[in-house]
N, CA and C atoms as an extended XYZ file, in Angstrom:
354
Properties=species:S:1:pos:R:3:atomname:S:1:resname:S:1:resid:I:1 pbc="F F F"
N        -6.305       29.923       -7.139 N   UNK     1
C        -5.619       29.242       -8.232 CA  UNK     1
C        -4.433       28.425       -7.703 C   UNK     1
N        -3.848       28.661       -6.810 N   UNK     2
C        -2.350       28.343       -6.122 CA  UNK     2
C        -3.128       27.029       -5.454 C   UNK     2
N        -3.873       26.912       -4.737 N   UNK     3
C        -4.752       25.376       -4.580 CA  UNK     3
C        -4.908       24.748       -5.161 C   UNK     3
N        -5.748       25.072       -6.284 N   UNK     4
C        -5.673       24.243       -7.665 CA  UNK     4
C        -4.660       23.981       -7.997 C   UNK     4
N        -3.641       24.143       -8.150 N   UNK     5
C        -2.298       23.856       -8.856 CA  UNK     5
C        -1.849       22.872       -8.157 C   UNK     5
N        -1.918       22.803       -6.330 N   UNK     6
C        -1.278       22.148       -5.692 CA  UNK     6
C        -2.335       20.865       -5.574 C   UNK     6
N        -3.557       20.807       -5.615 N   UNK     7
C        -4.289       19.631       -5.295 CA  UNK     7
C        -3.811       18.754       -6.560 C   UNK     7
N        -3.872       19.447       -7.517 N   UNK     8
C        -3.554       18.589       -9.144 CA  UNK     8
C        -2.938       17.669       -8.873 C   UNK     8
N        -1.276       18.490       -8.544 N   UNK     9
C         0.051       17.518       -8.160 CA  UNK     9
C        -0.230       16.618       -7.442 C   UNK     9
N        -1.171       16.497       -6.921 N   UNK    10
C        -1.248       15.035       -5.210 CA  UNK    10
C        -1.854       14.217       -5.974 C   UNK    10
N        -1.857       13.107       -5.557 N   UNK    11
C        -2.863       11.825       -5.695 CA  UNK    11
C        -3.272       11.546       -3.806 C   UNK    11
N        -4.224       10.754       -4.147 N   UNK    12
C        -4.683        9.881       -3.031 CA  UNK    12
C        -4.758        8.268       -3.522 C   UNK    12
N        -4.301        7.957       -2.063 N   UNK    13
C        -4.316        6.295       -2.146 CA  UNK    13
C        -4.229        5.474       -1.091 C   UNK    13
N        -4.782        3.850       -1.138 N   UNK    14
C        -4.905        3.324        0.270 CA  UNK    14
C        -3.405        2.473       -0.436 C   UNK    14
N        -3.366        1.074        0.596 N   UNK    15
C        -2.325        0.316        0.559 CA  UNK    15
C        -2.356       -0.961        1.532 C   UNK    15
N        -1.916       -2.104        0.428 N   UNK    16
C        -1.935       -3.046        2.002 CA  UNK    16
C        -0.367       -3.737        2.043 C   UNK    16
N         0.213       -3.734        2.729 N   UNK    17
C         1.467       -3.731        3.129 CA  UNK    17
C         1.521       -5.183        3.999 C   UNK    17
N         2.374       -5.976        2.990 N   UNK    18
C         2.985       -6.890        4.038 CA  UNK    18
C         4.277       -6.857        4.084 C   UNK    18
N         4.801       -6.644        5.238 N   UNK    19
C         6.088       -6.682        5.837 CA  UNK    19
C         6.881       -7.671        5.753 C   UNK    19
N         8.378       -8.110        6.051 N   UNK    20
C         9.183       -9.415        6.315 CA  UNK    20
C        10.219       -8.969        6.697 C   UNK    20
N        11.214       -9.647        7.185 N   UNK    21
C        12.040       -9.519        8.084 CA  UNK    21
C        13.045       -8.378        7.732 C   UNK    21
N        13.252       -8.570        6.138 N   UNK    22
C        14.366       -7.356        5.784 CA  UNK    22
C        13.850       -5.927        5.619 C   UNK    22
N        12.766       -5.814        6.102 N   UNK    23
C        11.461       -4.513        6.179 CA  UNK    23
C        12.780       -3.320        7.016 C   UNK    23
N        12.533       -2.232        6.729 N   UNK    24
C        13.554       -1.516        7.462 CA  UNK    24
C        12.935       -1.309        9.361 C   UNK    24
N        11.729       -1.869        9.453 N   UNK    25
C        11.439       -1.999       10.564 CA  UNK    25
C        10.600       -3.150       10.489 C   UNK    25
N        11.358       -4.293       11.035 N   UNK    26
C        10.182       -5.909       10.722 CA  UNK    26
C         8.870       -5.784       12.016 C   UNK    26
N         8.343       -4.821       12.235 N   UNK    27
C         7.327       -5.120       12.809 CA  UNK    27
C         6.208       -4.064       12.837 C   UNK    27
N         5.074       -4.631       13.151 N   UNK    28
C         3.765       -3.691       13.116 CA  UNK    28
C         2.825       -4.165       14.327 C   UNK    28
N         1.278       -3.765       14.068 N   UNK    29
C         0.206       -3.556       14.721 CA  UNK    29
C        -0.008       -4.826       14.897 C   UNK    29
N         0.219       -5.864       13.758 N   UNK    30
C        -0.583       -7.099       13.886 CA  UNK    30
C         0.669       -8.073       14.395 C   UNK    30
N         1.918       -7.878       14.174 N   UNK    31
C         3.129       -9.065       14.434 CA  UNK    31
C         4.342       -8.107       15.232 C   UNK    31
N         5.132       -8.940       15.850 N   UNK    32
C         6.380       -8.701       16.473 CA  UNK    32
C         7.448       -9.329       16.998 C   UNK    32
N         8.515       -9.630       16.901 N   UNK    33
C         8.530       -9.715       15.174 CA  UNK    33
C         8.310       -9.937       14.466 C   UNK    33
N         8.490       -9.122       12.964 N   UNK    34
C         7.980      -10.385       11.955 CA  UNK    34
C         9.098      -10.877       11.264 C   UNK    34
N         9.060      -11.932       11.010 N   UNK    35
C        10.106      -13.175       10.814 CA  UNK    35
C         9.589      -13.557        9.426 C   UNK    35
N         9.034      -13.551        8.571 N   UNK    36
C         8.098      -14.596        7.568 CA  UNK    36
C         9.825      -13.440        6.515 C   UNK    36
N         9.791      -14.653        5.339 N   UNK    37
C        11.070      -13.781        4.260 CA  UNK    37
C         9.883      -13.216        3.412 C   UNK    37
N        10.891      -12.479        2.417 N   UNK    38
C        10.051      -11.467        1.292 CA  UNK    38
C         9.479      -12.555        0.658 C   UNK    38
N        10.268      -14.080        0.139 N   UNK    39
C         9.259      -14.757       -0.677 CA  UNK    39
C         7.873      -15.177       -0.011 C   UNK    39
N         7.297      -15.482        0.902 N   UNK    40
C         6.509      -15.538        2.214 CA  UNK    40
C         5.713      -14.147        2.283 C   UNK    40
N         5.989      -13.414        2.084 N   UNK    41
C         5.423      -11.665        2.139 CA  UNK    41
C         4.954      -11.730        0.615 C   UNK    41
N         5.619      -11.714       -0.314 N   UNK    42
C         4.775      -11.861       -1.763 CA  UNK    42
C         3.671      -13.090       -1.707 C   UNK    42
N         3.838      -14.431       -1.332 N   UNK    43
C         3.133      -15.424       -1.551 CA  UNK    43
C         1.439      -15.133       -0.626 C   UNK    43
N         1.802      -13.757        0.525 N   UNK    44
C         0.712      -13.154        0.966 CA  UNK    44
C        -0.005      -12.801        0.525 C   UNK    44
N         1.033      -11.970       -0.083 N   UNK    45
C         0.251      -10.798       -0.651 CA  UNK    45
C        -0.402      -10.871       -2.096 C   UNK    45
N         0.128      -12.137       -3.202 N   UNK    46
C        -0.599      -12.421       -3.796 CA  UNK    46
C        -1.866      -13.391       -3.483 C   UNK    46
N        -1.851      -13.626       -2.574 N   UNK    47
C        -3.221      -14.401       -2.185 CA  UNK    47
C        -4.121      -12.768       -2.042 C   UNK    47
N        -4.099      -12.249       -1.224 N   UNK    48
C        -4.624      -11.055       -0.939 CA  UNK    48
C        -4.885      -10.097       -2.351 C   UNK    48
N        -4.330       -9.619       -3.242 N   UNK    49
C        -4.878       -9.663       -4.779 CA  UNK    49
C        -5.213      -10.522       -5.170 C   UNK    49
N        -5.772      -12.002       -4.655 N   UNK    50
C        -6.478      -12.819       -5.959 CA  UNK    50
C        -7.763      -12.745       -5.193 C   UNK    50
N        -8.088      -12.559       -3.883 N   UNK    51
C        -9.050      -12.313       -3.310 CA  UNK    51
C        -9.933      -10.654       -3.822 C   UNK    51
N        -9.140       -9.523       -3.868 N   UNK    52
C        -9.630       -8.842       -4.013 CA  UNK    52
C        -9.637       -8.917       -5.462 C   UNK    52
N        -9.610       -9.735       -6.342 N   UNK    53
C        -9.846       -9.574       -7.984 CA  UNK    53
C       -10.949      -10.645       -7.872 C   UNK    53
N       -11.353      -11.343       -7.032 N   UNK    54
C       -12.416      -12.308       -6.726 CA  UNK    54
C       -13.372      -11.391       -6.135 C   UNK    54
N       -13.330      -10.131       -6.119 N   UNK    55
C       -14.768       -9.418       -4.981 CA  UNK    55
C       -14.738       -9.046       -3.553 C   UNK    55
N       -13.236       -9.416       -3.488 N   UNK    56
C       -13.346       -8.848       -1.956 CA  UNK    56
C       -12.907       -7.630       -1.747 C   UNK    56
N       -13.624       -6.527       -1.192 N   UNK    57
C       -13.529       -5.107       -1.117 CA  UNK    57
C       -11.695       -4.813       -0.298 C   UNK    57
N       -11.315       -3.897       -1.266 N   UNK    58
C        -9.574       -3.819       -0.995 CA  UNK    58
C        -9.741       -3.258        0.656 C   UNK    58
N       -10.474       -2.631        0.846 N   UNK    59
C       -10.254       -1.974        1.988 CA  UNK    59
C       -11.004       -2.831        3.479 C   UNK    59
N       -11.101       -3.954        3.216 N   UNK    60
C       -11.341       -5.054        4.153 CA  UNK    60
C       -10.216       -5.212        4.293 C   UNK    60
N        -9.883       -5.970        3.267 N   UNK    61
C        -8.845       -6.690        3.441 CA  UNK    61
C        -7.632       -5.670        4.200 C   UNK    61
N        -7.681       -4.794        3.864 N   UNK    62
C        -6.462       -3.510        4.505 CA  UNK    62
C        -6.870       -3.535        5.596 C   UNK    62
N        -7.990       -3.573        6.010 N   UNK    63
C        -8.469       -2.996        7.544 CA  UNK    63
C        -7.374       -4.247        8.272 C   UNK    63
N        -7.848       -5.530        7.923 N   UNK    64
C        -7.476       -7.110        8.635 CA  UNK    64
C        -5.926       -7.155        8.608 C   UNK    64
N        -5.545       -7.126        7.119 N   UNK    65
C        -4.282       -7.780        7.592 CA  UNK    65
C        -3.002       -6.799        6.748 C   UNK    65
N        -3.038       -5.466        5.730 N   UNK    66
C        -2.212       -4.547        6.547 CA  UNK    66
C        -0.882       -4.765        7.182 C   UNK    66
N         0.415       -4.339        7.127 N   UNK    67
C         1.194       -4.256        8.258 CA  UNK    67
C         1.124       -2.684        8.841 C   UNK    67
N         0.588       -1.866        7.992 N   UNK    68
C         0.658       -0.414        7.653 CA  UNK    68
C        -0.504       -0.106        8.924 C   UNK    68
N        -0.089        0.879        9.788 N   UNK    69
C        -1.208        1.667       10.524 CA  UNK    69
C        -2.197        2.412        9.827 C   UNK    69
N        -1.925        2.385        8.613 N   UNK    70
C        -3.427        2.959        7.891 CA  UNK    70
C        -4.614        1.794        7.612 C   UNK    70
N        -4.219        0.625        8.173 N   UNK    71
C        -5.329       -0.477        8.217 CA  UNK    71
C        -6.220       -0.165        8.969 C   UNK    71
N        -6.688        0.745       10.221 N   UNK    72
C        -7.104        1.395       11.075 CA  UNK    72
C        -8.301        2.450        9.920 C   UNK    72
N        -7.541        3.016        8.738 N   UNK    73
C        -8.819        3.663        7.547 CA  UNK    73
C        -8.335        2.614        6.446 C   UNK    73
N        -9.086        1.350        6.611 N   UNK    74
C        -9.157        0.357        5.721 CA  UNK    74
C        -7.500        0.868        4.564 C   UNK    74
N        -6.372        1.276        4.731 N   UNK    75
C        -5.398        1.257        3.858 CA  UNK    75
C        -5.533        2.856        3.542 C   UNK    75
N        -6.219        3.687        3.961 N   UNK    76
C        -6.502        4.938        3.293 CA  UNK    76
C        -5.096        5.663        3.601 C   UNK    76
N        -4.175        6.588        2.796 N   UNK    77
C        -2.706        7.225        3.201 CA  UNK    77
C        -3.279        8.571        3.222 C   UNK    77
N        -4.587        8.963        2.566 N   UNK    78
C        -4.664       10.390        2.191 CA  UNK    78
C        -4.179       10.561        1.476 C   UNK    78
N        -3.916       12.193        0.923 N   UNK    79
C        -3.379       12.718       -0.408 CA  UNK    79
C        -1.713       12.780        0.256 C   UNK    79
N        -1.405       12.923       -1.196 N   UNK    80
C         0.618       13.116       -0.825 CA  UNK    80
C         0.923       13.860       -2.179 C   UNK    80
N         1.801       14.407       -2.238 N   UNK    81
C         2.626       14.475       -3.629 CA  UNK    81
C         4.087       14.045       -3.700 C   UNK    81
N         4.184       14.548       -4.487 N   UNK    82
C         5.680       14.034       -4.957 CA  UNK    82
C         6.814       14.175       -4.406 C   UNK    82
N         7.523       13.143       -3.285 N   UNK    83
C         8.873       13.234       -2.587 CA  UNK    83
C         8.447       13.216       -0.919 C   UNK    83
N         6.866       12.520       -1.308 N   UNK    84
C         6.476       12.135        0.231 CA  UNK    84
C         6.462       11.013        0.243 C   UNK    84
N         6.311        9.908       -0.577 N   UNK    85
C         6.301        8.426        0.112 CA  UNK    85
C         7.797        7.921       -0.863 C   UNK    85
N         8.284        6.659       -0.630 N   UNK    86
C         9.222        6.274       -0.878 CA  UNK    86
C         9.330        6.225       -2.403 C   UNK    86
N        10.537        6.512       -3.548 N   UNK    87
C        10.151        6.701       -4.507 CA  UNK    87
C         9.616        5.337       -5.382 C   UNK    87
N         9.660        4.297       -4.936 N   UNK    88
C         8.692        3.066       -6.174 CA  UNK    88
C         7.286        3.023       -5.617 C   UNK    88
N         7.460        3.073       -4.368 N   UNK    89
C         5.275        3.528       -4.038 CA  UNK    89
C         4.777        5.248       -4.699 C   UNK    89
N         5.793        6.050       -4.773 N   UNK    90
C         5.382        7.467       -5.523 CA  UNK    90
C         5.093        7.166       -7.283 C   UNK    90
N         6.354        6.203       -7.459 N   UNK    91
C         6.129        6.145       -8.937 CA  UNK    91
C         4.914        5.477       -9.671 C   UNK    91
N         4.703        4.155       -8.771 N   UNK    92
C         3.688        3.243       -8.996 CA  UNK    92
C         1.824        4.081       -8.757 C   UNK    92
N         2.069        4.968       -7.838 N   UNK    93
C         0.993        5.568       -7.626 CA  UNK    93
C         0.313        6.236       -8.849 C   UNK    93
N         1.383        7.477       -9.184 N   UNK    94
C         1.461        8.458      -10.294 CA  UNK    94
C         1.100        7.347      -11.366 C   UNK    94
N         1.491        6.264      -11.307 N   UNK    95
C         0.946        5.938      -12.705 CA  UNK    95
C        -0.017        5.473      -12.902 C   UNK    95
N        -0.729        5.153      -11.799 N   UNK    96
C        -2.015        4.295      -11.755 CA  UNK    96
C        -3.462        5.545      -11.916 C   UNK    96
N        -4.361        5.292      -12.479 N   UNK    97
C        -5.679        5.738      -13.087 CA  UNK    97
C        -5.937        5.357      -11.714 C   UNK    97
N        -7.132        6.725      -11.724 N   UNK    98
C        -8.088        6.468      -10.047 CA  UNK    98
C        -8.675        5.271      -10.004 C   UNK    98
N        -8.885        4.557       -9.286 N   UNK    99
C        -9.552        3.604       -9.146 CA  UNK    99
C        -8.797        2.288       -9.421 C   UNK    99
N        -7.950        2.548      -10.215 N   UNK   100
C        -6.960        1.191      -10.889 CA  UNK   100
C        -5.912        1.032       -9.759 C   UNK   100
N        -5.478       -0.286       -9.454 N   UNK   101
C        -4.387       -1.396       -8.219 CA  UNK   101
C        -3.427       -1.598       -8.811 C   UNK   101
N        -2.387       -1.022       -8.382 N   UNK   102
C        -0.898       -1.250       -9.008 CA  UNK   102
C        -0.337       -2.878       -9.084 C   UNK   102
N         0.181       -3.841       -9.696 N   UNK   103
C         0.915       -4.925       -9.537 CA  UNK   103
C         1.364       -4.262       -7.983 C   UNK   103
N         2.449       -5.884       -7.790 N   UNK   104
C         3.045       -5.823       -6.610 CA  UNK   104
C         4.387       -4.344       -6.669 C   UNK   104
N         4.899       -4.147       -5.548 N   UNK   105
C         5.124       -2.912       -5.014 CA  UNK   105
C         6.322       -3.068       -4.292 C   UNK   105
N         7.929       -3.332       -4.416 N   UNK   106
C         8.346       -3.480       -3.601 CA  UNK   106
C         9.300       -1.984       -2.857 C   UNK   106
N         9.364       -1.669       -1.636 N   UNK   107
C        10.258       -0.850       -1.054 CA  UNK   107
C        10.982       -1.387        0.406 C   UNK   107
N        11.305       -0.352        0.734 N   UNK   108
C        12.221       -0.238        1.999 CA  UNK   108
C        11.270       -0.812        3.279 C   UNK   108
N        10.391       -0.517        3.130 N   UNK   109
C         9.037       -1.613        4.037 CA  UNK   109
C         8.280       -2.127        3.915 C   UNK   109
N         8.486       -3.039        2.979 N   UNK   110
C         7.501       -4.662        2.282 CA  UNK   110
C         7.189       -4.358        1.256 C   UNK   110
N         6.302       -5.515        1.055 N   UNK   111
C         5.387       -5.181       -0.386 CA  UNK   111
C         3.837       -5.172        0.015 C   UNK   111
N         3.755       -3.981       -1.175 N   UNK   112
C         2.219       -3.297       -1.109 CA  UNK   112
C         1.781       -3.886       -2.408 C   UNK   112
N        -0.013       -3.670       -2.716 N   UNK   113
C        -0.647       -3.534       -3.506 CA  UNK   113
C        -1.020       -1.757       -3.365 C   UNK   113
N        -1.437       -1.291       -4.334 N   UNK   114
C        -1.720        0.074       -4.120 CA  UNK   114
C        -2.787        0.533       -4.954 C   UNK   114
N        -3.643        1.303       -4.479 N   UNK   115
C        -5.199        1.418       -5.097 CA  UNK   115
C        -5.140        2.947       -5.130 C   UNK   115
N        -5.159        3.279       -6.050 N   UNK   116
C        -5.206        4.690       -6.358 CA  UNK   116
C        -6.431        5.262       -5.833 C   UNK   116
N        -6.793        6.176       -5.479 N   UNK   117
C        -8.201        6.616       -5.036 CA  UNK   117
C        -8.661        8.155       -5.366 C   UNK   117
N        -8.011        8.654       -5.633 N   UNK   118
C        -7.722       10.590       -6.388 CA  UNK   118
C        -6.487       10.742       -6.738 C   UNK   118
């Protein structure tokens, strides 16, 4: 029963993360530095949601371009609960229905789209 209780509390979710300079660490797998500003990081990253609302599978696109080392499992974070990821990617998660993509996402290391997955 004590499992059950605790799987409840978690969600699972992937993420695709673009970074910019005021990122609390401006760099990743794919850039170094990264230099591009947050308006430049949104103007990404909404291209990247109009693609995946056009048919392109979210977790391509995570695999490719990602700043996040979970692009490596197409955006996959695994399960988390509450007071493990930063609190506007925790909040945005929790509110999203399985399967349903949060609007844009901003925190302490870029902006995400976020795809709920459990």
């Amino acid at each position: 029963k004590q499992w059950y209780q605790r799987r409840v509390r978690e969600v699972r979710a992937s993420h695709l993360l673009v970074k910019h300079r005021d990122s609390r660490r401006p760099a990743s797998w794919r850039e170094d530095p990264i230099t591009r500003t947050k308006e430049e990081a949104l103007d990404i990253l909404d291209g990247y949601v109009k693609m995946i609302n056009s048919g392109t599978p979210f977790s391509d696109l995570a695999s490719e371009f990602s700043d996040c080392s979970s692009a490596k499992r197409g955006g996959d974070l695994g399960s988390f609960g509450r007071g493990q990821m930063q609190k506007p990617f925790e909040e945005a998660t929790y509110a999203l229905k399985v399967n349903e993509m949060s609007d844009v996402v901003d925190t302490d290391s870029g902006v995400h789209v976020i795809l709920r997955t459990g």
